[in-house]
C-alpha positions in Angstrom: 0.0 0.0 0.0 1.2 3.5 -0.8 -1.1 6.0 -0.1 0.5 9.0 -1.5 3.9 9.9 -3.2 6.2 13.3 -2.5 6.6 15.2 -5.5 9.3 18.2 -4.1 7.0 20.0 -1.5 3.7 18.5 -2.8 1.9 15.6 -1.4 -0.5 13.6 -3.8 -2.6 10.9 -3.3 -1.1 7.9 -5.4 -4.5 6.2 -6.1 -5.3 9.7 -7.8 -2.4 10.1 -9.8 -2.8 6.4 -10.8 -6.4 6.6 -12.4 -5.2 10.0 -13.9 -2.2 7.7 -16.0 -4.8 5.4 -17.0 -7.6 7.9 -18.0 -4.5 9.1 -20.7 -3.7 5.6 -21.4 -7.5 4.8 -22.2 -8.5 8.1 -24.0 -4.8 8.0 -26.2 -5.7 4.1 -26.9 -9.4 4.5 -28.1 -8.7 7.1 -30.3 -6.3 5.0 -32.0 -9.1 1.9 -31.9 -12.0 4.2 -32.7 -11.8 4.1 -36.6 -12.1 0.2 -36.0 -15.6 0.9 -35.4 -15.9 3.8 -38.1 -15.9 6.4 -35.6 -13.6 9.9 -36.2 -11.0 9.8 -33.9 -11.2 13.6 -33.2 -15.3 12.9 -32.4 -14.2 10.2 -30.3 -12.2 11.7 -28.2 -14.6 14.6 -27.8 -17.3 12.1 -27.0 -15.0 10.3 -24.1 -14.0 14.0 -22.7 -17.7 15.2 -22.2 -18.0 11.5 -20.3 -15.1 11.9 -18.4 -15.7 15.4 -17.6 -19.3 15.4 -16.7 -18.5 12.0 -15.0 -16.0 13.4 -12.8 -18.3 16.4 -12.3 -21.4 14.4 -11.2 -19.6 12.0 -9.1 -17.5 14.9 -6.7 -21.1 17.1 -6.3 -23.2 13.9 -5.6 -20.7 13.1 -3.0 -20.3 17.0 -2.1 -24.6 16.7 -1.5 -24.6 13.5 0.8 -21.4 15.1 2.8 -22.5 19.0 3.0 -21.3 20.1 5.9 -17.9 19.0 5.4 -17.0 20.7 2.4 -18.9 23.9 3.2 -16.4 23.9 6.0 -13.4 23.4 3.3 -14.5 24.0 0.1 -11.1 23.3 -1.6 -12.1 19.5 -0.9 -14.2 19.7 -4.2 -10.6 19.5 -6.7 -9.3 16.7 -4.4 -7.3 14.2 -6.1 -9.2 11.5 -3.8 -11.2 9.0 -5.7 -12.7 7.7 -2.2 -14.7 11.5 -2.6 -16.5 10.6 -5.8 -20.1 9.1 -5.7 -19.5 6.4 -8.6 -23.3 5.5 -9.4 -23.7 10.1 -9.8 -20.7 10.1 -12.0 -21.9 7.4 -13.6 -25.6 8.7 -14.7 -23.9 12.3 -15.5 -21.4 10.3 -17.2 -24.0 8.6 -19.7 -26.8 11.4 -20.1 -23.8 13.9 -20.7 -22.4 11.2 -23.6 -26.1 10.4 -25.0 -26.6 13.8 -25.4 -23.4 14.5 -26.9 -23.5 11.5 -29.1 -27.0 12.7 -30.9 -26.3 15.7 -31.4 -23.1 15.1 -32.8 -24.9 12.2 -35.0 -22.6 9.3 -33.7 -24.2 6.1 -33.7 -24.9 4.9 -30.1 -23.9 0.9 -30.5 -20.6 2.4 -32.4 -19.8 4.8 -29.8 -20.4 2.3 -27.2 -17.9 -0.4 -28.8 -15.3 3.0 -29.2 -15.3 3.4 -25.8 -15.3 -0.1 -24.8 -10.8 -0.2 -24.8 -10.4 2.6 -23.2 -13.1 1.4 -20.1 -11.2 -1.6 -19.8 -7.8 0.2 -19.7 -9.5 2.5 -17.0 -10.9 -0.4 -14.9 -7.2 -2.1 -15.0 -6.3 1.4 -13.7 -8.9 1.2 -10.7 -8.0 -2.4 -9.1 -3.9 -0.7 -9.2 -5.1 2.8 -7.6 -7.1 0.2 -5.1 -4.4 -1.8 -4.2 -2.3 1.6 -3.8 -5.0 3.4 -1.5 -6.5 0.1 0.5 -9.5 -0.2 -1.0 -11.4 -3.0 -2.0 -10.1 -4.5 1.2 -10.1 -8.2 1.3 -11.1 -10.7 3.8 -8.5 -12.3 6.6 -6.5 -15.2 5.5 -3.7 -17.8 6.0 -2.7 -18.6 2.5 0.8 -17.5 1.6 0.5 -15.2 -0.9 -1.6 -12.9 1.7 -0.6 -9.1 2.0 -0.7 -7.4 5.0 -3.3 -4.6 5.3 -5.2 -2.9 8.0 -3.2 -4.8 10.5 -4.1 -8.1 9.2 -3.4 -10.8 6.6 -5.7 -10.6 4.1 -6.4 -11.7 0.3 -4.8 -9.1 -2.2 -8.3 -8.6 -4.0 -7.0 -5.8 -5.9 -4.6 -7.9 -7.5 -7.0 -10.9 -8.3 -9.7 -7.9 -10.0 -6.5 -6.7 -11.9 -5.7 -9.7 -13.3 -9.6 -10.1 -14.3 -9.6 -6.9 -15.6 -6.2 -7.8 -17.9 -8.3 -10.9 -19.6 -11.5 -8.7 -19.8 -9.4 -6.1 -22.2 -7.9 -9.1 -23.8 -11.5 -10.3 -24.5 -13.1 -7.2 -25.6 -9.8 -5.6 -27.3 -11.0 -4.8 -31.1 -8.6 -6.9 -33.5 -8.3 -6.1 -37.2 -8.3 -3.2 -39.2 -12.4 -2.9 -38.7 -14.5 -4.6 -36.9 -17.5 -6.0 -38.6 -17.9 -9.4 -36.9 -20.0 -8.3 -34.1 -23.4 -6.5 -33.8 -22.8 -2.7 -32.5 -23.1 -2.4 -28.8 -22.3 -5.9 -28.4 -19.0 -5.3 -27.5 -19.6 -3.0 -24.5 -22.3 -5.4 -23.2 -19.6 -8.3 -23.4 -17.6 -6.2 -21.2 -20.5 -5.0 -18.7 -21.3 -8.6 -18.5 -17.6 -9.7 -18.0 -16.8 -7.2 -15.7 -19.7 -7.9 -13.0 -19.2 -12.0 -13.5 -15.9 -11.0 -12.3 -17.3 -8.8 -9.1 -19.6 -11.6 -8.3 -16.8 -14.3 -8.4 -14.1 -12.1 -6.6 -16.8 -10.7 -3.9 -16.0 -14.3 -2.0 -12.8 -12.5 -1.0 -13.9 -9.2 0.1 -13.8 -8.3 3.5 -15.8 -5.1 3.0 -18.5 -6.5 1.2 -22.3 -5.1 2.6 -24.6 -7.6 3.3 -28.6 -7.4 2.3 -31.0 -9.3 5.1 -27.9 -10.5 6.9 -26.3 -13.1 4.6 -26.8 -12.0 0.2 -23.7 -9.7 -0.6 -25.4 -6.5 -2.5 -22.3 -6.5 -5.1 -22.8 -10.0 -6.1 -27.4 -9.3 -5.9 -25.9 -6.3 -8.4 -23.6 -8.2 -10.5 -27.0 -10.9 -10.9 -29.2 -8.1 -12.3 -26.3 -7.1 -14.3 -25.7 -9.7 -16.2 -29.3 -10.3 -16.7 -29.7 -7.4 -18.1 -26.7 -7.6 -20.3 -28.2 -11.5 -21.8 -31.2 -9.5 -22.5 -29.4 -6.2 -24.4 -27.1 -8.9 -26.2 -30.2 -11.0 -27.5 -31.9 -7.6 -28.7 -28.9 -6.3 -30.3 -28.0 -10.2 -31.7 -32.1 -10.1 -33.2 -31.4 -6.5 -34.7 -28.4 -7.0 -36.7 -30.3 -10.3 -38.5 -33.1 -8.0 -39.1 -30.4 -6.0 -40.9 -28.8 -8.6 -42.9 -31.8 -9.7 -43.7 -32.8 -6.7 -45.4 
């Protein structure tokens, strides 16, 4: 764990400066990917900085709301570099309302836009499990095995690392290969990698030690990752049913 680094008198959070790398590495790699799915690189990258942006946005004022007093009391908190002051599921409905809007004014096609972001989400989620493991977060539960790490005054499984290494085969999985990409309906690809992501939450939960529990014993994560992934066979079958339709034609 390594909480923060010291940059000559400054003091940053490492976690921070971690998911700032890979936000680069994401954006720099999907514009490279995005004419794969016929999108203009300069549009894509305009499309993922209104995301990020009002995403980033969204999530510090939704978690500015639910902790008022505190940051009335020291404003300054709201250009933190601290990603434990970010309300994921805000910055994550800003995030997509921002980019739908974006997207249709700007006459991108939502399943192609979706697939063109789809690298550069999985870069980013790599990104998260490393600023994790640098922070603390994602804690996991107690153990004896050897490969344990100590954390919070205990021995515990290095979670961070085992979603990391999900997160590497996810990108490998969903990484767009070829010149084009015209094997695989649009959208598909970025339901692939909703769907992979939470099967890997609701395997890896098992090892969290800070997991909440719903009527004393179901995990909320995993009761998330299940609706998830229902929702994600039902958006692939839809999307599968469209593109015959299409060929059909």
């Amino acid at each position: 764990m390594l909480p923060t680094v010291h940059i000559g008198p400054l003091t940053l959070p490492t976690a921070g400066l971690i998911l700032l790398l890979f936000v680069w590495i994401g954006l720099a790699r999907g514009e490279k990917t995005a004419p794969r799915f016929g999108l203009d690189p300069d549009r894509f990258y305009n499309l993922a900085l209104v995301i990020l942006v009002a995403g980033i946005a969204g999530a510090r004022l939704g978690y500015a709301l639910r902790n008022l007093p505190a940051f009335l009391a020291s404003p300054g908190s709201l250009i933190s570099l601290s990603p434990q002051m970010l309300s994921l599921p805000d910055g994550i409905l800003v995030g997509a309302l921002a980019g739908l809007i974006y997207a249709q004014r700007s006459n991108i096609s939502l399943g192609a836009a979706l697939d063109g972001l789809t690298p550069a989400l999985a870069i980013l989620m790599f990104g998260v499990h490393l600023a994790n493991l640098a922070s603390g977060a994602a804690v996991g539960a107690a153990t004896r095995l050897p490969w344990g790490i100590p954390l919070w005054g205990e021995i515990r499984h290095p979670t961070q690392i085992y979603e990391a290494l999900a997160a590497a085969l996810i990108l490998l999985a969903v990484w767009p290969r070829g010149r084009t990409i015209q094997n695989m309906a649009p959208g598909l690809r970025f339901v692939m990698f909703v769907a992979l992501t939470a099967l890997a939450r609701l395997a890896l939960e098992f090892f969290r030690g800070d997991g909440v529990l719903l009527f004393g014993r179901l995990r909320v994560a995993q009761v998330a990752a299940w609706v998830i992934i229902a929702l994600c066979a039902v958006a692939a079958g839809a999307l599968l049913r469209s593109a015959q339709k299409l060929k059909g034609r």
